[in-house]
ZATI-101865 format. One record per residue (C-alpha): x, y, z. Coordinates in steps of 0.5 Angstrom, whole numbers, plus 2048, in hexadecimal, padded with zeros to 3 digits. Layout:
ZATI-101865
XYZ
...
END
This chain:
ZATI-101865
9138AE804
9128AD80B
90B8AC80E
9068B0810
9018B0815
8FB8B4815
8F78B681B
8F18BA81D
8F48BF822
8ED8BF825
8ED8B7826
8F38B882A
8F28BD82E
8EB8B8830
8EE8B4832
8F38B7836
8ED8BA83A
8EA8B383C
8F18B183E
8F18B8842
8EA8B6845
8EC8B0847
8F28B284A
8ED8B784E
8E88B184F
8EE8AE853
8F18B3857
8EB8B5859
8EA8AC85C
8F08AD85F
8EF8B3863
8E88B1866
8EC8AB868
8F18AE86B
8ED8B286F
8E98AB870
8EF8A9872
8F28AE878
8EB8AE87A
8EB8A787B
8F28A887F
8F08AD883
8EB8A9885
8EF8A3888
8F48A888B
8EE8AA88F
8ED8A3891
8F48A0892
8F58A8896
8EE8A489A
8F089D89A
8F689F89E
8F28A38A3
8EF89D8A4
8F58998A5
8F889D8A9
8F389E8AE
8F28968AF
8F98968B0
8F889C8B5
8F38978B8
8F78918B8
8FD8958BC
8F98978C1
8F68908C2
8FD88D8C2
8FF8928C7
8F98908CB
8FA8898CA
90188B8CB
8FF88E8D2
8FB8888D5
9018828D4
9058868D8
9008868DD
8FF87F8DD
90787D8DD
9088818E3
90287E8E7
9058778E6
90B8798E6
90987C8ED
9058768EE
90B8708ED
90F8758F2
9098748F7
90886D8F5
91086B8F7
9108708FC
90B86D900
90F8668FE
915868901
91286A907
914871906
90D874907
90987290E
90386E90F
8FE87490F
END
């Protein structure tokens, strides 16, 4: 003769519904953290989108004082340059006594 289980139909179904409500419990967890989470995400795009704002303006900045500083040692080169040409010049006697 093969066992028989008895159970209460009523039992069953209450634990299906805790089990049901803790499943509802965790869905809900988990959507508040994903919102939580874009939230957050999009709140650091936002602050990487500004930090590369920033950094593209420094570079901005420090172009143009390349190109300044750039400017200036050209200037420099070519005064003494000239200058050695003077100073040989004046030695080679090319240039007269003034």
């Amino acid at each position: 003769m093969p066992p028989t289980i008895e159970l209460d139909l009523k039992e069953v179904i209450t634990q299906i519904n805790q089990k049901l409500d803790t499943l509802t419990k965790d869905v809900a967890e988990l959507k508040t953290d994903l919102k939580v989470g874009r939230a957050e995400a999009q709140t650091e795009r936002a602050e990487i989108k500004a930090e590369i704002t920033r950094l593209n303006d420094k570079i901005s900045n420090i172009e143009k004082r390349m190109d300044f500083q750039e400017f200036l040692s050209k200037g420099l080169l070519i005064t003494f340059v000239g200058a050695v040409f003077g100073i040989l010049a004046k030695l080679f006697g090319l240039l007269g006594n003034p």
